[in-house]
MIKEMI-777762 format. One record per residue: residue in three letters; x, y, z of N, C-alpha, C in turn. Coordinates in pm, whole numbers, padded with zeros to 5 digits, always signed. Last residue first. Layout:
BEGIN
alaXYZXYZXYZ/...
% end
This chain:
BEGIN
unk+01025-00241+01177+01139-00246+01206+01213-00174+01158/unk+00793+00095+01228+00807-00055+01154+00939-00062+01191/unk+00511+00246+01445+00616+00223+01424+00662+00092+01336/unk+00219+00417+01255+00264+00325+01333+00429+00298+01293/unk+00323+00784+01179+00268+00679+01134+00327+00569+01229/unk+00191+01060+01427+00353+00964+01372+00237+00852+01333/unk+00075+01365+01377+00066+01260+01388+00218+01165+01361/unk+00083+01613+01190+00052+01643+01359+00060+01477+01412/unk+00275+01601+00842+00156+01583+00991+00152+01599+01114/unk+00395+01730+00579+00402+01720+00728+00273+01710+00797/unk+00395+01522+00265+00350+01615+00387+00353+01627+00505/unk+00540+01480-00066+00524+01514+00104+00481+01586+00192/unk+00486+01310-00371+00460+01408-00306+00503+01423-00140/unk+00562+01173-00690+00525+01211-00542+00550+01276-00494/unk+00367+01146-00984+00431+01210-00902+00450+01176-00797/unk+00204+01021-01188+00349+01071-01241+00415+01077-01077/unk-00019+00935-00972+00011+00897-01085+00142+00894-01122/unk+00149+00959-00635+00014+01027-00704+00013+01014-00870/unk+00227+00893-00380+00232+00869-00429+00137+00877-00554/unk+00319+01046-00110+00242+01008-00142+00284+01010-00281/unk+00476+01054+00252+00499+01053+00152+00398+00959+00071/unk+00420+01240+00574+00312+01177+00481+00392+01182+00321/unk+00644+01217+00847+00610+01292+00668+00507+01183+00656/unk+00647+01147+01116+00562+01230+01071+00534+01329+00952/unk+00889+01000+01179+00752+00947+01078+00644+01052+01093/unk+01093+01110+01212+01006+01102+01323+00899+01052+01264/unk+01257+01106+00980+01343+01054+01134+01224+01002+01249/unk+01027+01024+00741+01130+01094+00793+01166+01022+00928/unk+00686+00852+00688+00852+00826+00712+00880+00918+00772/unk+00391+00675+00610+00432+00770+00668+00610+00735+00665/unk+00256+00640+00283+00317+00587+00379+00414+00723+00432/unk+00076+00559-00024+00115+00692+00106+00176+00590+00211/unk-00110+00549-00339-00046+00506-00227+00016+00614-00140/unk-00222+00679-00561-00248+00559-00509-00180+00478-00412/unk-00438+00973-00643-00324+00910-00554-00342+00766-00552/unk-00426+01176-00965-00546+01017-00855-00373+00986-00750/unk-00317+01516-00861-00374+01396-00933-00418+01276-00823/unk-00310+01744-00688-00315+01731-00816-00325+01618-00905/unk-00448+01671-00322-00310+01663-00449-00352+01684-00586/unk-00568+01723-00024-00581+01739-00174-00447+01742-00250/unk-00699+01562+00257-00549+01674+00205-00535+01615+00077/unk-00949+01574+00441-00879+01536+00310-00745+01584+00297/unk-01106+01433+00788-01084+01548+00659-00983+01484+00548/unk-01211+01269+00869-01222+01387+00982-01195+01459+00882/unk-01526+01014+00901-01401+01027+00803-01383+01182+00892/unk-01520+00765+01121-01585+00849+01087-01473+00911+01012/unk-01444+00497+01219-01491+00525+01118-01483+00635+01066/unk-01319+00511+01482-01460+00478+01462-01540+00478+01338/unk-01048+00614+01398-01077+00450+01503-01255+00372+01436/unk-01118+00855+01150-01085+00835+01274-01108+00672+01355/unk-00943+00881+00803-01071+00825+00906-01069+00791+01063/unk-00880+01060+00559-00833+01043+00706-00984+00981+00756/unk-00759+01088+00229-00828+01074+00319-00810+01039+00514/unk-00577+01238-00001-00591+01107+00091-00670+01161+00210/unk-00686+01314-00344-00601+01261-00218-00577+01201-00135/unk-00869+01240-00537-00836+01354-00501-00759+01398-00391/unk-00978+00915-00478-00999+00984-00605-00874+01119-00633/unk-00755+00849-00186-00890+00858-00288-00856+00885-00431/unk-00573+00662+00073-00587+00702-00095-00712+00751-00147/unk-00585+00687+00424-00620+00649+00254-00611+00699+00146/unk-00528+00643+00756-00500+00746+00599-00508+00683+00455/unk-00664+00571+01021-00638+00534+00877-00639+00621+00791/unk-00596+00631+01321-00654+00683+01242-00591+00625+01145/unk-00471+00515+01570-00587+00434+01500-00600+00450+01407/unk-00267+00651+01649-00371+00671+01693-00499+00576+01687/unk-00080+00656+01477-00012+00557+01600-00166+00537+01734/unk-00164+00572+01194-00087+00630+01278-00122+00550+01419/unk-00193+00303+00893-00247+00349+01031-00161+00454+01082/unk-00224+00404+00531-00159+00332+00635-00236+00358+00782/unk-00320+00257+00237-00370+00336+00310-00229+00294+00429/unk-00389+00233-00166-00296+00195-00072-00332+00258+00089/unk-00651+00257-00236-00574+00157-00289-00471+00146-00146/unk-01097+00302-00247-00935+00337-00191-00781+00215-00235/unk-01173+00501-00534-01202+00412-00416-01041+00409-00322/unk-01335+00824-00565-01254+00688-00629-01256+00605-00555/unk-01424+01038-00336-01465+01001-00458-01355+00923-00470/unk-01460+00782-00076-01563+00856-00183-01520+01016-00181/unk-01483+00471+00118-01452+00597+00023-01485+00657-00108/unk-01650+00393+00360-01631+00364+00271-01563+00539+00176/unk-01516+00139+00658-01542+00258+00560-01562+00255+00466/unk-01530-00101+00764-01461-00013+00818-01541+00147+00761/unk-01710-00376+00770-01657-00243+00638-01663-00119+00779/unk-01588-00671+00893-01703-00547+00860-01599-00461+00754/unk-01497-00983+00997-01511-00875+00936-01606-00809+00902/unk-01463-01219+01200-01533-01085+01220-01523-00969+01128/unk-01122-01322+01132-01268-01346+01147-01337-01200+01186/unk-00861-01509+00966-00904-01382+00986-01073-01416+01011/unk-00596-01694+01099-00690-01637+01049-00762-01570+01051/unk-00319-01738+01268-00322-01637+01112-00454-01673+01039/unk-00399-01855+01529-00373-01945+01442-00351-01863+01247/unk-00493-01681+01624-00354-01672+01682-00330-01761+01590/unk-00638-01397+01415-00695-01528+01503-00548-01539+01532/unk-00768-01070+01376-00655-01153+01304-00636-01284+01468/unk-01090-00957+01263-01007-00999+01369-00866-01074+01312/unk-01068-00689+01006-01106-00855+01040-00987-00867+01194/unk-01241-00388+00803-01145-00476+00909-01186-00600+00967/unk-01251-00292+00452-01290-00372+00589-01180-00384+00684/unk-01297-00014+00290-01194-00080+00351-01258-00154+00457/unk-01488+00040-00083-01425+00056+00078-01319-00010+00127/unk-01616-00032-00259-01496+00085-00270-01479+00144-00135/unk-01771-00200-00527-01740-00197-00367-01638-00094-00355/unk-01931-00178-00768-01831-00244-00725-01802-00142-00558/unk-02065-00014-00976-02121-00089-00889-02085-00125-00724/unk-01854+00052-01173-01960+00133-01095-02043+00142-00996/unk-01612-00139-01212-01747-00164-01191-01793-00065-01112/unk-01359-00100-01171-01381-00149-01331-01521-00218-01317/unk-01323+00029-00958-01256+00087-01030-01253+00027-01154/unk-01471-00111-00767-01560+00011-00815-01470+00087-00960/unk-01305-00263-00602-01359-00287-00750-01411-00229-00811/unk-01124-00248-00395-01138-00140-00484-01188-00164-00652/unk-01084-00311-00079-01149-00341-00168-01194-00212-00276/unk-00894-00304+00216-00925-00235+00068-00999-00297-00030/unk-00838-00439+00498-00846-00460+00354-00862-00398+00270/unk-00688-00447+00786-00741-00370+00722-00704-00421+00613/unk-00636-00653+01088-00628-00634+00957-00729-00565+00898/unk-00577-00671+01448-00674-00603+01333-00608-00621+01206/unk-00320-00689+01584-00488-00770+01632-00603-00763+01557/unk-00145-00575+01561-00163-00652+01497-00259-00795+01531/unk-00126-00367+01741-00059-00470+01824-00061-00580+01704/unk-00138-00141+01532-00025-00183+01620+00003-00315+01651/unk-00369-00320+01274-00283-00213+01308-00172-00216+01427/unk-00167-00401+00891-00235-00438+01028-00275-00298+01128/unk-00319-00351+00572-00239-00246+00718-00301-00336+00806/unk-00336-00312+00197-00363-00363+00345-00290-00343+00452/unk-00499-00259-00115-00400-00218+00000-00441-00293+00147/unk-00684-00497-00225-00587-00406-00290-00480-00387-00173/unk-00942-00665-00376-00861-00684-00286-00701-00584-00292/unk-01177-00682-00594-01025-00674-00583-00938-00661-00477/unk-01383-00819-00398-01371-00830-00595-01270-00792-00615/unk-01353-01111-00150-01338-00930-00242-01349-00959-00385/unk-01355-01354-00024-01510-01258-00095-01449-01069-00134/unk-01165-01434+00082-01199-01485-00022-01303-01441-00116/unk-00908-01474+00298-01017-01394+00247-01055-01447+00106/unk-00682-01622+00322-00730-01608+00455-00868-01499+00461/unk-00520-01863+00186-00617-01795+00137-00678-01765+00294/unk-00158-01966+00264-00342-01985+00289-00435-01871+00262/unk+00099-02143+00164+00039-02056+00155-00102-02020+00174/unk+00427-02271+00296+00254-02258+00299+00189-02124+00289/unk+00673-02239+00281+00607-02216+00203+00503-02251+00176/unk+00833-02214+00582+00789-02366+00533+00674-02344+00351/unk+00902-01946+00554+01002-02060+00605+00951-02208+00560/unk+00691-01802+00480+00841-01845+00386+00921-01921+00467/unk+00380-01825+00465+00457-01827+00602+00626-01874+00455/unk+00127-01606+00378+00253-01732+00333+00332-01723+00428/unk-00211-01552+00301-00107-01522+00426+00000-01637+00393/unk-00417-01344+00060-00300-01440+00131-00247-01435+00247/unk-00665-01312-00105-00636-01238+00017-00513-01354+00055/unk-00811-01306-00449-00777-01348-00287-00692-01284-00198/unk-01035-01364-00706-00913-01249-00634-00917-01243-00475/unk-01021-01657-00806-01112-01572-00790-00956-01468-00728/unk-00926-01922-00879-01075-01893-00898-01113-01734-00903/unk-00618-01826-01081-00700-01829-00985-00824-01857-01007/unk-00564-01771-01360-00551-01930-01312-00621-01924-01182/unk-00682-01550-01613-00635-01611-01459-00689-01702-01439/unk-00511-01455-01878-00601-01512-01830-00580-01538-01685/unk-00299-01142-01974-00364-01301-01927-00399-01328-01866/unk-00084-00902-02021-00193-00990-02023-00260-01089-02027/unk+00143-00837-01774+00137-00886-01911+00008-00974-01911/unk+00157-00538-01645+00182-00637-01647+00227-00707-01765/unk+00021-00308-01730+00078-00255-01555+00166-00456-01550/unk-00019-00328-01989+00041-00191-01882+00065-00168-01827/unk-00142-00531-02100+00037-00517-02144+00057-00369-02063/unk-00413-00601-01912-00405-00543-01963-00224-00528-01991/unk-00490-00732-01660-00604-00782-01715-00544-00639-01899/unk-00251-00877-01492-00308-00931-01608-00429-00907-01677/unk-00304-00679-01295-00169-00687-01396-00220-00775-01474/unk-00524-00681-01139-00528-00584-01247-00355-00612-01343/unk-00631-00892-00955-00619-00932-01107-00548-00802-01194/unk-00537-00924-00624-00653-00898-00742-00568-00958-00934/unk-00446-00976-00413-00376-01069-00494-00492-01041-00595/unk-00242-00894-00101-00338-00973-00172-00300-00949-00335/unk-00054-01088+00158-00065-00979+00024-00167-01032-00054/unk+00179-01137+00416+00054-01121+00391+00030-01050+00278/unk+00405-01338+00539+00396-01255+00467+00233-01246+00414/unk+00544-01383+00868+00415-01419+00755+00466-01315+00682/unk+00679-01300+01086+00784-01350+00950+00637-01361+00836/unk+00546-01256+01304+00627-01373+01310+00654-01397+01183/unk+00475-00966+01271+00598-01018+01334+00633-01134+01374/unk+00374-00940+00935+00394-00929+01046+00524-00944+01137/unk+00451-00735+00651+00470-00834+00689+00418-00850+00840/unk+00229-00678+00353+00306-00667+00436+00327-00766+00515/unk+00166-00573+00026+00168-00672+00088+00250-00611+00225/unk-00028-00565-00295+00034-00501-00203+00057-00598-00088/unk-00042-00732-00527-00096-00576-00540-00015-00489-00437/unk+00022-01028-00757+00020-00961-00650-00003-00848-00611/unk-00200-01138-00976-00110-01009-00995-00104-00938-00864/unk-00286-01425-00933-00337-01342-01076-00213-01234-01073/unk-00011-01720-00959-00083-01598-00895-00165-01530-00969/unk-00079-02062-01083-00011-01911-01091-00107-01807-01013/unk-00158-02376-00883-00161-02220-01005-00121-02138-00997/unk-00070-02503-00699-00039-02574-00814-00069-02454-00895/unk-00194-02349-00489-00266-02512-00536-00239-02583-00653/unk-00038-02111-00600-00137-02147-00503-00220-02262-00531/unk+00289-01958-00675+00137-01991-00657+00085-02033-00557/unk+00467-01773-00575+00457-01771-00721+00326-01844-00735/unk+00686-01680-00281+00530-01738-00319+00554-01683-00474/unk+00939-01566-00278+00867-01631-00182+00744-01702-00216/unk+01266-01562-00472+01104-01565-00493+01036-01615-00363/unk+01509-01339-00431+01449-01454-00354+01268-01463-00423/unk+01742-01175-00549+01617-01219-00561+01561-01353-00529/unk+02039-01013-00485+02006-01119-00559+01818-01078-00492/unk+02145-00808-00288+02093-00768-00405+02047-00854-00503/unk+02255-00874-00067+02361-00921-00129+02348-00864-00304/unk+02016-00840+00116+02124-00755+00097+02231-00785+00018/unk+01744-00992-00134+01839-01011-00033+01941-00923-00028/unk+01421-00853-00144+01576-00836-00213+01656-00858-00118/unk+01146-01128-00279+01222-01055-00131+01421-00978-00190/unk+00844-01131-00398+00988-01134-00407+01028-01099-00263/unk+00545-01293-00479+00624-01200-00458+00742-01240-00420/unk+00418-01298-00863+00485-01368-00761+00523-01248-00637/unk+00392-01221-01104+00309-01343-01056+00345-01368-00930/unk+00590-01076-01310+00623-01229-01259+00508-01257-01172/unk+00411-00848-01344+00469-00948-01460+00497-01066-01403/unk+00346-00747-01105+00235-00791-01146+00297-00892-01286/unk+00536-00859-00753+00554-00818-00877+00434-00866-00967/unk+00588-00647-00442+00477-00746-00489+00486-00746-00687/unk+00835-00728-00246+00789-00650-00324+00661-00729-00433/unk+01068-00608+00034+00975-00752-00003+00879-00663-00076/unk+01373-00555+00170+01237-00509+00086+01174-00610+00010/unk+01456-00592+00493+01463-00664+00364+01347-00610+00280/unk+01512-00626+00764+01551-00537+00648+01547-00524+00545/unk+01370-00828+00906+01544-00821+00888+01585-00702+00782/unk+01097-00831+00884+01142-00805+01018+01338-00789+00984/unk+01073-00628+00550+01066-00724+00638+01130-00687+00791/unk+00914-00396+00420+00969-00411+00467+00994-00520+00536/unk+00744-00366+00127+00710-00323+00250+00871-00408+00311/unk+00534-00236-00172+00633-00316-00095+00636-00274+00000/unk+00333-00279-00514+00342-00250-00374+00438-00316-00287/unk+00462-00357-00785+00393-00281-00748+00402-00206-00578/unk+00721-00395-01094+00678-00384-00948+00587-00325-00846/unk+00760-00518-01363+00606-00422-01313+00564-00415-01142/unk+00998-00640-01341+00872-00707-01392+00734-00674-01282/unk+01188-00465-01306+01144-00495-01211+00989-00602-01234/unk+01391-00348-01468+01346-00463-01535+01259-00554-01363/unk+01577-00216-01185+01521-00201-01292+01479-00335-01331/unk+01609-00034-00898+01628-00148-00933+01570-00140-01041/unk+01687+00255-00820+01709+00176-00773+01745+00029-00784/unk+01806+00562-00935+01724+00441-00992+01755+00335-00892/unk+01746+00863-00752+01804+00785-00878+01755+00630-00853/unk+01642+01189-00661+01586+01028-00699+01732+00987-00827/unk+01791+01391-00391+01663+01348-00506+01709+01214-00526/unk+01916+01471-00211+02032+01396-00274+01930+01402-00392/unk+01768+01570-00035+01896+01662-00044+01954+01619-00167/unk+01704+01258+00065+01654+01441+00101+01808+01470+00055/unk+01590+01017-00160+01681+01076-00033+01696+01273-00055/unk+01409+00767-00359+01500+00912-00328+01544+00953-00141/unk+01455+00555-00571+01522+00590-00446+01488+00745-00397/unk+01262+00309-00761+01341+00460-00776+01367+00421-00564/unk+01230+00056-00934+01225+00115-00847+01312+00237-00841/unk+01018-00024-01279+01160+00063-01185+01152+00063-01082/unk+00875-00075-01532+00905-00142-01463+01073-00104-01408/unk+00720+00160-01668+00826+00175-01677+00942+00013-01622/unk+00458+00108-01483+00469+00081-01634+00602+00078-01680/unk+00556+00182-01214+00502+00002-01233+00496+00017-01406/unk+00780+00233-01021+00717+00315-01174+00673+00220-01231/unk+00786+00228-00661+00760+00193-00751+00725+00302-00882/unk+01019+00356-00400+00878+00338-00443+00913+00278-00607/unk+01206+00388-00094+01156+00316-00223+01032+00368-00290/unk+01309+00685+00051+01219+00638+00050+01254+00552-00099/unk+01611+00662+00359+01564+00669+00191+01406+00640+00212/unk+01745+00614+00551+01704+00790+00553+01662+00779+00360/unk+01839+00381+00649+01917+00467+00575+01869+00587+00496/unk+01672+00357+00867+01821+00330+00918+01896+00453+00795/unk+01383+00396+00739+01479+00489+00839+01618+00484+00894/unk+01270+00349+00464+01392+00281+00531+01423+00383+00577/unk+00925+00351+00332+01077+00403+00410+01133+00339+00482/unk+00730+00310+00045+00849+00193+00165+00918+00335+00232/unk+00533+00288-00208+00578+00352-00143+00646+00296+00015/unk+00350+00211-00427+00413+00118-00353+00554+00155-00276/unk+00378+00425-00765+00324+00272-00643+00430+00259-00531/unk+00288+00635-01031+00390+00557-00899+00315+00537-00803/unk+00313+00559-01343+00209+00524-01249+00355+00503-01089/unk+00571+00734-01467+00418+00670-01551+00276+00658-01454/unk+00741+00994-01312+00685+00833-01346+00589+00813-01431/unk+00874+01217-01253+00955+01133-01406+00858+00974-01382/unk+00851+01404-01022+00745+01395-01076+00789+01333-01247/unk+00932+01435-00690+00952+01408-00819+00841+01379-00891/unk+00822+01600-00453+00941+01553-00437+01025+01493-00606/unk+00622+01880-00382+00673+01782-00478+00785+01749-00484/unk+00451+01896-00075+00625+01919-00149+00600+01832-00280/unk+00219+02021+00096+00284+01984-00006+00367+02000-00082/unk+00274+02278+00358+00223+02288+00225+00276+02125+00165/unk+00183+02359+00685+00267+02306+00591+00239+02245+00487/unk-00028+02511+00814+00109+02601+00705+00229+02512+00635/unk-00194+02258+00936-00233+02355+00854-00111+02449+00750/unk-00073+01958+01004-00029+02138+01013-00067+02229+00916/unk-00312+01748+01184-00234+01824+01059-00164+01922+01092/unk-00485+01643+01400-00377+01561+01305-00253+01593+01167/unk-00579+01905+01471-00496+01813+01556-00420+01723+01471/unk-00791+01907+01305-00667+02014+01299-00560+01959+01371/unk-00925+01667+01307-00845+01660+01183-00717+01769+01209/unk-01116+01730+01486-01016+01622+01533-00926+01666+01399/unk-01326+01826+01331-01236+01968+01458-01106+01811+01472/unk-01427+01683+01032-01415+01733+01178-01275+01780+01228/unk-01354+01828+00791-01472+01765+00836-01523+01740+00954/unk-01168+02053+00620-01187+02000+00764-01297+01948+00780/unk-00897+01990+00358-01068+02027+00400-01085+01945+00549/unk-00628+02144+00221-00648+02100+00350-00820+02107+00343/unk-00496+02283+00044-00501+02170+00025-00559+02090+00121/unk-00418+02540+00145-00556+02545+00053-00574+02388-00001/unk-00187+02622+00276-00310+02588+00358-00448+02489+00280/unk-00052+02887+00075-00024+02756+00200-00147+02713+00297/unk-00232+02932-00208-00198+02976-00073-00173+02856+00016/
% end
């Protein structure tokens, strides 16, 4: 029944949703889909088939065809200030930028002389940084990457400025380090930490950190924590509220933390980003599948 994907935790949540509007399956031909992008100029969504190594396209009316291939296991992407899809790859180590001409710009590949472990997700601000972190899961297995050892100390947090290719470790204490969201004015960074997903133990929340004028990060706390799975990809609306990935869908947490309710999918989700004309689709990204939902909310505005 239209509705039955919806749990209310708090009364704020009805406000952020439309209860009669149901989940769309938009396609469902992936292995693992990632790393979800809308381009509103040209009314498409990107996303990732990170085992398959693909980007797909789809467009309303038109469905999915192939975007870019032999994508050496493309994971999470995002948009630059010029238009530009900037993409985090776990085979090459590196992230990329697709120039409109359709060639490949490498922006960052290491760090003090070493190879990346397996870029994850990344975005940009508005003076051109590129920000992405940088766990281990493409090398720790021939599935989402290619297996091998890591040259890093440890699983880090980046900020690379591509005009002069400095690159600075601006976190350093996650165990995986995953999805990340400034929010509006980009006075806040949100982290993900999702180690719980190869340690029981392991951490499975989202911090936030002051973002300094000099691109460093201070004052961090744990925003939240999620539960059931942990969280991977998440975005902000225009409110504060953080939409996350779980175990069983995606989650909603209000400014203050407090979680307000769920909207349930048929499999593990691992990414979401808001789009259409008015950004108020919730497109999600759920193992094989993705998915859309209409919200009471607009996701923050991007170039």
């Amino acid at each position: 029944m239209v509705g039955d994907n919806y749990e209310y935790y708090d009364r704020r949540f009805f406000d952020l949703t439309v209860p009669i509007a149901d989940i769309e399956l938009l396609y469902d031909g992936c292995r693992w889909a990632e790393g979800p992008v809308w381009f509103n100029d040209h009314s498409v969504l990107i996303f990732s088939d990170i085992p398959n190594q693909r980007q797909l396209r789809w467009i309303e009316g038109q469905g999915v065809s192939e975007f870019r291939t032999r994508t050496e296991y493309a994971n999470g992407s995002t948009r630059d200030r010029q238009g530009r899809l900037v993409s985090c790859e776990h085979g090459g180590r590196r992230v990329i930028r697709q120039e409109p001409d359709g060639s490949i710009t490498t922006i960052v590949e290491r760090h003090d002389g070493k190879r990346l472990n397996s870029p994850n997700d990344v975005v940009v601000k508005s003076d051109g940084t590129v920000w992405f972190t940088d766990p281990d899961y493409g090398i720790l297995s021939d599935y989402e990457g290619y297996k091998s050892s890591r040259e890093q100390n440890g699983c880090y947090v980046f900020c690379c400025d591509p005009e002069t290719a400095e690159t600075l470790i601006v976190a350093d204490d996650f165990v995986k380090p995953n999805g990340l969201c400034f929010n509006a004015d980009e006075s806040e960074l949100y982290i993900a930490d999702s180690g719980r997903s190869h340690d029981p133990d392991g951490p499975h929340h989202i911090r936030v950190f002051s973002v300094n004028p000099d691109n460093t990060l201070s004052s961090g706390r744990v925003f939240c924590e999620v539960d059931p799975g942990v969280p991977d990809g998440f975005r902000l609306d225009v409110h504060g509220n953080v939409w996350t990935s779980c175990q069983d869908g995606v989650l909603c947490f209000a400014p203050d933390g407090t979680v307000l309710g769920k909207i349930r999918f048929p499999s593990m989700v691992s990414n979401l980003t808001f789009g259409g004309p008015r950004r108020n689709r919730l497109f999600v990204t759920a193992t094989n599948a993705v998915w859309a939902v209409y919200v009471a909310t607009t996701g923050i505005q991007k170039p």
